[in-house]
C-alpha positions as CSV (number, residue, x, y, z in Angstrom):
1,X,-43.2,1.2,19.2
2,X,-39.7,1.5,20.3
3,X,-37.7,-2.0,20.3
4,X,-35.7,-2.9,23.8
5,X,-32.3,-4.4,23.2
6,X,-30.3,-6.8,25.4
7,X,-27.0,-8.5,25.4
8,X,-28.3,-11.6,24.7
9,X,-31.2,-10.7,21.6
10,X,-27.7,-9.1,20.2
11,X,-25.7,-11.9,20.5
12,X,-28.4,-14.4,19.5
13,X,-28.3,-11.4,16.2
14,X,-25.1,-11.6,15.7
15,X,-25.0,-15.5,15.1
16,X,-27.7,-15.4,13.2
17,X,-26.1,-12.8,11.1
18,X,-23.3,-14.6,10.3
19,X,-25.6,-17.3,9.1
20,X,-27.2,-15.2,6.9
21,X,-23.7,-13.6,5.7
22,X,-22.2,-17.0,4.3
23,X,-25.7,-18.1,2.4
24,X,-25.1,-14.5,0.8
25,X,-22.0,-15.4,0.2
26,X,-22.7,-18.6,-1.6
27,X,-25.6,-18.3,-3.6
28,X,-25.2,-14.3,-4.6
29,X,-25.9,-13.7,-8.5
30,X,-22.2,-13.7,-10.3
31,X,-22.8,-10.9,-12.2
32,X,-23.2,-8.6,-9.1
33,X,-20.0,-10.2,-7.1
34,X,-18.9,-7.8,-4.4
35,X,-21.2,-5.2,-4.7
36,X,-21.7,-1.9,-6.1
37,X,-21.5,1.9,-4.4
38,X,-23.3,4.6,-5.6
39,X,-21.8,7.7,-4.2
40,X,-23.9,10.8,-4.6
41,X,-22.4,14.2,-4.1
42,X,-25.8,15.4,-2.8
43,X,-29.1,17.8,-3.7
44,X,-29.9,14.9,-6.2
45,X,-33.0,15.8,-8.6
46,X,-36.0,13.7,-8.8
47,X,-35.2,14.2,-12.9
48,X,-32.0,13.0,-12.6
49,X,-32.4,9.8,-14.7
50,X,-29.0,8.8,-15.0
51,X,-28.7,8.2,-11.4
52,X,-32.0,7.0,-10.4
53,X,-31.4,4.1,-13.6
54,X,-27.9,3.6,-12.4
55,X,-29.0,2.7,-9.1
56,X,-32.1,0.2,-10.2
57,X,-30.2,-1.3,-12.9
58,X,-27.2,-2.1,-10.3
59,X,-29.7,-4.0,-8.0
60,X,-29.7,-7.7,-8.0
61,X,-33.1,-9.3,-9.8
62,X,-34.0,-10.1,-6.5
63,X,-34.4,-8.4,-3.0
64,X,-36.0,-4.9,-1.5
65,X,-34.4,-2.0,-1.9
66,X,-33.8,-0.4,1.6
67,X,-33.7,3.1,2.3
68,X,-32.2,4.0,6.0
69,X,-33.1,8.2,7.0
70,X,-31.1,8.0,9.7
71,X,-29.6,11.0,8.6
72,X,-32.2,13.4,8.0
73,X,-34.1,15.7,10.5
74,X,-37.3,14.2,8.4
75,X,-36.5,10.7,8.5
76,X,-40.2,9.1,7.6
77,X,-40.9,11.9,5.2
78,X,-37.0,11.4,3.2
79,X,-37.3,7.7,2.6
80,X,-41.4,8.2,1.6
81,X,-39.8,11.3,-1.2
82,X,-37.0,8.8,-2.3
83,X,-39.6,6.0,-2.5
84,X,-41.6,8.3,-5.1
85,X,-38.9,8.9,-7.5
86,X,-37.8,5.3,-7.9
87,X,-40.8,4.6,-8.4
88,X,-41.4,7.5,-10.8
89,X,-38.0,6.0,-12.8
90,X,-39.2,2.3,-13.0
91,X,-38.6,0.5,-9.4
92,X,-41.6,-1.4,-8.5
93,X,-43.1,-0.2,-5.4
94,X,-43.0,-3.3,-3.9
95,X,-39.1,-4.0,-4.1
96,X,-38.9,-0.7,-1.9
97,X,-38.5,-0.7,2.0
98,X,-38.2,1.7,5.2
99,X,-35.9,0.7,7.7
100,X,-37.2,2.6,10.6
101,X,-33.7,4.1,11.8
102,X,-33.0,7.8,13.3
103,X,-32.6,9.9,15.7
104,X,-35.0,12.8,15.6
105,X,-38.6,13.3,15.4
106,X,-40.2,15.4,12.9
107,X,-43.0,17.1,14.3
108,X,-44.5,17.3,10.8
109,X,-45.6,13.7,11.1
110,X,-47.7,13.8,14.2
111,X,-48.6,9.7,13.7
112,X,-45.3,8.8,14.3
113,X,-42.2,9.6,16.7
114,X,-39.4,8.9,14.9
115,X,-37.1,9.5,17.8
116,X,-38.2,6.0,19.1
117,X,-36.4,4.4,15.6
118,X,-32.7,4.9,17.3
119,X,-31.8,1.5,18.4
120,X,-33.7,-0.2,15.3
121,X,-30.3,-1.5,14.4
122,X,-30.0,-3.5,16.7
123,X,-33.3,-5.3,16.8
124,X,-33.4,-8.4,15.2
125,X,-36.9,-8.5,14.2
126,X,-36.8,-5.1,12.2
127,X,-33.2,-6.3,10.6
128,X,-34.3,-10.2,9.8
129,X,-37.1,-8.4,7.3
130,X,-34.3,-7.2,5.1
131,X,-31.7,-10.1,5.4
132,X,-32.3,-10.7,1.8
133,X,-31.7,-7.2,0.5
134,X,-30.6,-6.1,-2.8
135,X,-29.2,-2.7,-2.0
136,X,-29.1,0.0,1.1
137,X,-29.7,3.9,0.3
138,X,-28.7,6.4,3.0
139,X,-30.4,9.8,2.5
140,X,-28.8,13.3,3.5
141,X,-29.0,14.8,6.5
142,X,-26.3,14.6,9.0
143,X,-23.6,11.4,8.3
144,X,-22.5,11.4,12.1
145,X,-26.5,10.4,13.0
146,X,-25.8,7.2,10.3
147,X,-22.6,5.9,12.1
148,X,-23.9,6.8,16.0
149,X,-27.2,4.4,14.9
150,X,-25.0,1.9,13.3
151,X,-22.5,1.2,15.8
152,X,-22.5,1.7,19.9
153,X,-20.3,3.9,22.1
154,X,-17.8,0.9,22.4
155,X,-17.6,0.7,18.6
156,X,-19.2,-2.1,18.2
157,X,-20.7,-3.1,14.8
158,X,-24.8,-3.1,15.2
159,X,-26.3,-6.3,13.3
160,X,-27.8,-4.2,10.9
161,X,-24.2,-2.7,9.7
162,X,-22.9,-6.3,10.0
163,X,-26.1,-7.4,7.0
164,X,-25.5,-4.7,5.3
165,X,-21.3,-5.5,5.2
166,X,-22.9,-9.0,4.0
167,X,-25.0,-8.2,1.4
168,X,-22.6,-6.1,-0.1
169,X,-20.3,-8.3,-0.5
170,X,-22.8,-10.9,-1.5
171,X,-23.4,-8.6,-5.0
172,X,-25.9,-5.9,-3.7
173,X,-25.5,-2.3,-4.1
174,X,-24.8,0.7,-1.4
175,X,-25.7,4.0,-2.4
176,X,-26.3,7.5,-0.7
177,X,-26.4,11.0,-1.3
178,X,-25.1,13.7,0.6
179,X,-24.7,12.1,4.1
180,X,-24.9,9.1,2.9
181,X,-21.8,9.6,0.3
182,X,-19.9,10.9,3.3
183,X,-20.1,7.4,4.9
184,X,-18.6,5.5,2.3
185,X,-15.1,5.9,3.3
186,X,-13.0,4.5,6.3
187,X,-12.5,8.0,7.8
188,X,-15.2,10.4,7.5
189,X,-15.5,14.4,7.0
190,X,-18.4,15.4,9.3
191,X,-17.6,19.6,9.1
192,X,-15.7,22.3,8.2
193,X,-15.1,24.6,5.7
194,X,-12.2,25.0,3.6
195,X,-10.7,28.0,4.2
196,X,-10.5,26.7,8.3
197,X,-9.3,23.6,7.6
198,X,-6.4,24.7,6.2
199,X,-5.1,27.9,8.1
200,X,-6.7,26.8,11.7
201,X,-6.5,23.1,13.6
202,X,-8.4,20.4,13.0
203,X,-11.5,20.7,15.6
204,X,-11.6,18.2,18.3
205,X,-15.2,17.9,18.9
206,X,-18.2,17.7,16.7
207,X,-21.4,20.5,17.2
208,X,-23.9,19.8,14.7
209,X,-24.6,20.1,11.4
210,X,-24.2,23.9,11.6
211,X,-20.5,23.1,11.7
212,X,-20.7,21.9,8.0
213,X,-20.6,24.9,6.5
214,X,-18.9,27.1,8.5
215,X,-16.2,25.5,11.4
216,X,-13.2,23.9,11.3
217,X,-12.2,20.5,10.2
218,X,-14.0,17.7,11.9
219,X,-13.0,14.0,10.9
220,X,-14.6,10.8,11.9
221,X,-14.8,7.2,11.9
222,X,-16.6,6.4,8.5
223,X,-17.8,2.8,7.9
224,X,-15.5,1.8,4.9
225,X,-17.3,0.6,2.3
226,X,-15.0,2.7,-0.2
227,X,-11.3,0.9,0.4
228,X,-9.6,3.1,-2.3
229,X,-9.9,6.6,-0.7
230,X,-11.6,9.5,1.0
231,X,-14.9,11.1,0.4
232,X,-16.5,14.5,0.2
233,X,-19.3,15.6,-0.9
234,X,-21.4,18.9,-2.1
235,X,-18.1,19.3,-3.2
236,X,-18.9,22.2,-6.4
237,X,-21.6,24.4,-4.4
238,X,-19.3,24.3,-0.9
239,X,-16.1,24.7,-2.5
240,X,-14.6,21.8,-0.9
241,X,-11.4,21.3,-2.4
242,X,-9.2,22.5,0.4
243,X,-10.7,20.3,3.4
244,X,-10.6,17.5,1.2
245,X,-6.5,17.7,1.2
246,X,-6.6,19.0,4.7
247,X,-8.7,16.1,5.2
248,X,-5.8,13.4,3.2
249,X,-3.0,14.8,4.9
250,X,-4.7,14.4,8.5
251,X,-5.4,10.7,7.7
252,X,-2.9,9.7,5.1
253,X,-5.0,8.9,2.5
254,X,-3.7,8.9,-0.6
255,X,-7.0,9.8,-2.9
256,X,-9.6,11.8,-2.7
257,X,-13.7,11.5,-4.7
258,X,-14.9,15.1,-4.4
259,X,-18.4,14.8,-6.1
260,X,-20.5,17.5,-7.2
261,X,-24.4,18.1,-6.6
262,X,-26.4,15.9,-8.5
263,X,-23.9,13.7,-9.7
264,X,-22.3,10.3,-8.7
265,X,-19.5,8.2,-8.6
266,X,-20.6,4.6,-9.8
267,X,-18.4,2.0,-8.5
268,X,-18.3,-1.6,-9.2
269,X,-16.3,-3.1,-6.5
270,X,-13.7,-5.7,-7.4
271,X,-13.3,-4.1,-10.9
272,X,-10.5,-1.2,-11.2
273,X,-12.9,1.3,-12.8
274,X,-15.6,3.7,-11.6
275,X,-18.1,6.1,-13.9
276,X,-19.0,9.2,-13.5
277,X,-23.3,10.4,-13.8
278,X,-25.3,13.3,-13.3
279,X,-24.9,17.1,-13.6
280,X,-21.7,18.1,-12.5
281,X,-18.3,15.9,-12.3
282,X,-16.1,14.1,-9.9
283,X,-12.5,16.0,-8.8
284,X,-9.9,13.3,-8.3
285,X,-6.7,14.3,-5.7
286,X,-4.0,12.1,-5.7
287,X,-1.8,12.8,-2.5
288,X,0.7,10.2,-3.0
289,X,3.6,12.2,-3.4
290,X,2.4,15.6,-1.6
291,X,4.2,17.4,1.3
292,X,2.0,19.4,3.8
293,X,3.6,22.0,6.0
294,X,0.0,23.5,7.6
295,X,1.0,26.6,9.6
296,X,3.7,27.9,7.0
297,X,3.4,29.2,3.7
298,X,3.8,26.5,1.6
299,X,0.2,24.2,3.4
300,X,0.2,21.6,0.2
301,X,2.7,21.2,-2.7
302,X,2.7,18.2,-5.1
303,X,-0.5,16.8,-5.4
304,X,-2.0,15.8,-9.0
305,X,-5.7,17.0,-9.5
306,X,-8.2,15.8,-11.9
307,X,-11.7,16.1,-13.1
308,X,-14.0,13.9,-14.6
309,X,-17.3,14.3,-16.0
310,X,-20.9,12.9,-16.6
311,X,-20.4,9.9,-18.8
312,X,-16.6,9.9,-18.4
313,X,-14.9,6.3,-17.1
314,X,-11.9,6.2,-15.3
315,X,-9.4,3.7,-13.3
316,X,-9.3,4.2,-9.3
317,X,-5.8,2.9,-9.2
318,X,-4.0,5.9,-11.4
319,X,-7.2,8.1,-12.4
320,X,-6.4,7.4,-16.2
321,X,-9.2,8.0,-18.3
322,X,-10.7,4.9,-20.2
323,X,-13.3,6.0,-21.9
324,X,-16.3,8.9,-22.8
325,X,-14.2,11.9,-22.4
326,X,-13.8,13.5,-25.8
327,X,-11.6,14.9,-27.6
328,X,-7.6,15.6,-26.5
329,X,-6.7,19.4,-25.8
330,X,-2.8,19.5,-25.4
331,X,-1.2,19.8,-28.7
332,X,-4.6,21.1,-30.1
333,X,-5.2,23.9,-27.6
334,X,-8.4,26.0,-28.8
335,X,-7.8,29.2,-27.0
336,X,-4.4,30.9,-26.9
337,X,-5.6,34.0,-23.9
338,X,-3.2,35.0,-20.9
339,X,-5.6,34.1,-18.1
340,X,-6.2,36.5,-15.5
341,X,-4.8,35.5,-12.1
342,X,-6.9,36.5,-9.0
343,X,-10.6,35.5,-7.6
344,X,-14.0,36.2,-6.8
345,X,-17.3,37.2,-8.8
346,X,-15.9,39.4,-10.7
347,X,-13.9,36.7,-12.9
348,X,-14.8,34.5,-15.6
349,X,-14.5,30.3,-15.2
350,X,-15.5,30.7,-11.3
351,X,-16.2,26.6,-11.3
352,X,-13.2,24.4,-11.4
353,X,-13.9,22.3,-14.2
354,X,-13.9,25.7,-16.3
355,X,-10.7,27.2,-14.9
356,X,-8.8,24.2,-15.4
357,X,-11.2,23.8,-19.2
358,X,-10.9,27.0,-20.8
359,X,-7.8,28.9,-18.7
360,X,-5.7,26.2,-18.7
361,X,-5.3,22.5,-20.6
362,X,-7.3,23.9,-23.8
363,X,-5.2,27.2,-22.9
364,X,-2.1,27.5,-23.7
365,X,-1.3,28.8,-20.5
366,X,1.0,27.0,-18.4
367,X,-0.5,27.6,-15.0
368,X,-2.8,29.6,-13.4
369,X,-3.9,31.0,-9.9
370,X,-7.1,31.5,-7.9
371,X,-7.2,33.7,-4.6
372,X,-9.6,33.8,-2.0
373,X,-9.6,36.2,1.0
374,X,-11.3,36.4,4.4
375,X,-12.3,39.8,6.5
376,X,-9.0,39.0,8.7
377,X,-6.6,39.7,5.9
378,X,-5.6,35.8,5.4
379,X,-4.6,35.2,1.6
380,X,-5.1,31.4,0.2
381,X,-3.8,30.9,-2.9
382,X,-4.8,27.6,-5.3
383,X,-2.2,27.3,-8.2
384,X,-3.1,24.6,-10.7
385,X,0.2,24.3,-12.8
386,X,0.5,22.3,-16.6
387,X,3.0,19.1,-16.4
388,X,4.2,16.4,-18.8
389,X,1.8,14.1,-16.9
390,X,-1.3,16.6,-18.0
391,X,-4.1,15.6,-20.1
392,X,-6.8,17.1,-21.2
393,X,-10.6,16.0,-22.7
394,X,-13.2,18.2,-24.6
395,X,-16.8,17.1,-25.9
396,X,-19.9,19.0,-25.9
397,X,-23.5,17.1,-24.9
398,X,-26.1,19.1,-24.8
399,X,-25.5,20.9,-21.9
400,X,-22.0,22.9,-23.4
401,X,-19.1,22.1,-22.9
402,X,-17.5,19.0,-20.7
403,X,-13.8,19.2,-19.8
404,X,-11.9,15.8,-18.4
405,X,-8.3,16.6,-16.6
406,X,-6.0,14.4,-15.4
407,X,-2.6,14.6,-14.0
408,X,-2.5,18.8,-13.0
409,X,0.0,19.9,-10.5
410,X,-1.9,21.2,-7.4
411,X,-0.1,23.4,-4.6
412,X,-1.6,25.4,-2.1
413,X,0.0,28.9,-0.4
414,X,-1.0,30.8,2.3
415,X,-0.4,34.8,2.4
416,X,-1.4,37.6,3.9
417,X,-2.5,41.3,3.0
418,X,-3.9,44.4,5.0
419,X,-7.3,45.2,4.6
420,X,-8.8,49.2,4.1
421,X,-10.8,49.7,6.9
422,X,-14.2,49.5,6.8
């Protein structure tokens, strides 16, 4: 049944909020001071045990576990598959909730109308039943359907987003894939694709979800939980590189967390540190020092680039490795080939962590370049360059090899070319 709200039932909330904030405060677990984010790049398997473990073993010893589909276009039918593969990895069923927030109904679940869950936020008997939460999950879907359910037109902060703020810092953990990585940080990528984000303007106004995946740049107001960068997410599979430094320079954020599918960025706030688990790895831009001239040839020159893998620590402050990464490269190069510069599915190393692996800092090639093209002509060219402040990181786990960079010169240029007709 859908919940009215009122001015005063939200004020009455927020008090009682606030209430519920400093007992948090005071008697949270010191082990789990300030709180953990799990950031999850997306398309997360249900066999993915290092994150499913990651995420229970991060939750207090006490509390539900609450997962909010406010995303997803099947909101009762995302939290009940999420519920099955914590369960499947250890979480008791009965430390699991539903918060009943989203926007759309799915007509697949004819008992319930899921589009009467959009002002749950704010209803203080659905958020009082998780005021003693040990962690928030935020499945995929669409991240602009998360912050429009947590906060108002005005901006305002619903109760809900203020327990959540509370528990967090109170030692409980925040995680969320897809969507719910998107969130995470204080401004928020909602769409685009990266060859429009960096030869057209940013867009002023936000579509849908279609926009993901093949508009123009589209940046929001995220709800901060990250305070040490910028988010993006899918970031292997969409080839997200380029909006995520369109997406720095815009906002003047100095990092960027580009994580892949199926892995995630563990982060243990208050602690200068942050792990990397899953499948695929975590590409670090540091933007400190870049110069963007978007509209000329030169877009991006002077950013450092890393990548870190499964099982690899690092420290968010410089991105210097600390531990799990291998073996050093530079100095011991294994491969001494003249990569091929150029693009496309006709070259070898076609993922990032490979080009910058094998053609590269266990290369000993200096720098190399990757293309891509559109049907207009337009020319982008990626050129990872070599520097003193380089290093490189081999191991093999199973699964082949792993390369760990840190420290690569990044630079971005834009040409053009004519095109044989068709």
């Amino acid at each position: 049944m859908a919940i009215e709200r009122n001015r005063s039932s939200s004020r009455r909330a927020r008090v009682r909020l606030r209430a519920w904030a400093l007992a948090a405060l005071l008697f949270a677990p010191a082990a789990h001071a300030d709180g953990t984010l799990l950031i999850v790049g997306g398309a997360l398997a249900e066999d993915n045990a290092a994150v499913h473990r990651a995420l229970i073993e991060s939750l207090p010893p006490e509390g539900l576990l609450v997962i909010i589909p406010a995303a997803s276009g099947r909101p009762a039918r995302a939290a009940d598959d999420f519920t099955q593969s914590l369960v499947r990895h250890g979480l008791a069923p009965e430390r699991i909730a539903r918060f009943p927030l989203a926007v759309r109904d799915d007509s697949a679940t004819p008992d319930v109308d899921e589009s009467t869950w959009r002002d749950n936020a704010w209803a203080t008997g659905h958020v009082e039943r998780v005021r003693n939460a040990a962690g928030f999950w935020f499945t995929g879907g669409d991240q602009m359907r998360i912050t429009q359910t947590l906060r108002n037109a005005e901006g305002e902060e619903s109760p809900l987003l203020a327990l959540i703020r509370a528990r967090l810092a109170a030692g409980a953990v925040i995680g969320g894939s897809s969507a719910g990585a998107a969130i995470m940080s204080r401004d928020m990528i909602a769409g685009g694709i990266s060859f429009r984000a960096l030869l057209e303007p940013l867009a002023s106004a936000y579509s849908d979800t279609e926009d993901q995946d093949s508009g123009r740049l589209y940046l929001a107001r995220g709800l901060g939980f990250l305070t040490s960068g910028l988010v993006d997410q899918h970031f292997d599979r969409k080839a997200r590189l380029g909006r995520l430094v369109r997406a720095l320079a815009a906002t003047s954020q100095a990092r960027g967390f580009g994580v892949d599918e199926d892995t995630a960025l563990l982060v243990h706030l208050g602690e200068d540190r942050a792990r990397v688990l899953g499948r695929g790895s975590v590409t670090l831009l540091n933007a400190s020092a870049a110069r963007f001239a978007f509209g000329g040839k030169a877009l991006a020159t002077g950013l450092q680039l890393g990548m870190v893998a499964p099982g690899v620590t690092f420290r968010l402050s410089d991105f210097s490795v600390v531990d799990g990464a291998g073996d050093a490269t530079i100095g011991k190069e294994y491969f001494g080939y003249e990569p091929v510069d150029g693009g496309g599915m006709a070259f070898a190393n076609a993922r990032l962590d490979q080009a910058l692996g094998f053609d590269l800092l266990d290369n000993d090639a200096q720098s190399l370049d990757r293309y891509s093209i559109d049907s207009q002509g337009r020319v982008l060219v990626y050129r990872f360059s070599e520097t003193a402040d380089s290093r490189g990181y081999w191991r093999s786990d199973g699964s082949g090899d792993r390369y760990t960079v840190t420290g690569v010169r990044f630079d971005i240029l834009s040409l053009r070319t004519e095109l044989p007709p068709h």
